[in-house]
N, C-alpha and C positions, 0 to 999 in steps of 0.2 A: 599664326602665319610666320614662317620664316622672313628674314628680312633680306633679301634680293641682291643686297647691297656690298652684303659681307662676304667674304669666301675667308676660311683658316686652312692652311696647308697643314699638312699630316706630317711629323717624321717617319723617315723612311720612306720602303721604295711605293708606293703609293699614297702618293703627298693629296689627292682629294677624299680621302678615307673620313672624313670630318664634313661633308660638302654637303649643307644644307639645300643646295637647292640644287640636285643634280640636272636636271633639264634647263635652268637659263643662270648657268656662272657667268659672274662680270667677265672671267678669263677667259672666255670664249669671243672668237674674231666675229661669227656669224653676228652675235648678241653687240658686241659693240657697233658694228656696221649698220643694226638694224636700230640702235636707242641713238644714232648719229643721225640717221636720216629721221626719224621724228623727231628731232630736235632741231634740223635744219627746220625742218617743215613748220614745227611751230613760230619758228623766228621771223622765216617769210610770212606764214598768216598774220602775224602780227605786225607787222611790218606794212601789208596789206592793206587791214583794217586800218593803220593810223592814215595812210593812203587815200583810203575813201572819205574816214571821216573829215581828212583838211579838205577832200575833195566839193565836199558837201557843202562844209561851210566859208570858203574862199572862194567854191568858184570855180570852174576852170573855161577857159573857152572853147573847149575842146571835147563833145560828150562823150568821143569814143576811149577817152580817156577815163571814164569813169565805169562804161562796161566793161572794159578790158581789164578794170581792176574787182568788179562783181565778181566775172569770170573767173577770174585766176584766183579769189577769194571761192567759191565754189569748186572750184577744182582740187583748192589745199583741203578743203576738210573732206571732201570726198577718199584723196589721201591718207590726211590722216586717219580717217576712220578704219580705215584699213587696214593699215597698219598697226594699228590699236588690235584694234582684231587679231590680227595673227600676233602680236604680243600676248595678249589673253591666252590664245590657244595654248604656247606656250607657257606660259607660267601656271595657269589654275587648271587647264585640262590636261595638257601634256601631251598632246594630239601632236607636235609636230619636234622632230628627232632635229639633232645638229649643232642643238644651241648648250648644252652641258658643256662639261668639265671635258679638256681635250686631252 
């Protein structure tokens, strides 16, 4: 498996001539915009879950304070999953164009 991670520029006038992973280069804007928001996403669910769990155990006097954070903890991995998804698609099927070398 290539590693995702790397890109090496080429000498000369086609500097991606070396570009292991032509469908998802780090140099790509789509690709960056798209590992930003699952990384947002992951920050908030975790962020989430520390949420609930003080919820749980301190208390709150407020229940709808504790659905609204269920919720919105269901709603990030729903998300996320998705976006995992069409990551995948990208990387190991290649199913979806944009995200290569620009």
């Amino acid at each position: 498996m290539n590693d995702i991670n790397t890109c090496f520029y080429s000498p000369g006038t086609y500097k991606h001539a070396t570009c292991t992973h032509t469908h998802y280069c780090i140099f790509n804007n789509n690709r960056i915009l798209l590992e930003n928001s699952i990384h947002e996403l992951e920050t908030e669910l975790h962020q989430r879950i520390t949420d609930l769990k003080f919820i749980k155990n301190e208390g709150t006097p407020n229940c709808a304070d504790y659905e609204a954070t269920r919720e919105r903890i269901t709603i990030l991995n729903k998300d996320l999953e998705n976006l995992r998804k069409s990551r995948n698609k990208i990387i190991e099927n290649k199913e979806v164009k944009g995200y290569g070398f620009q």
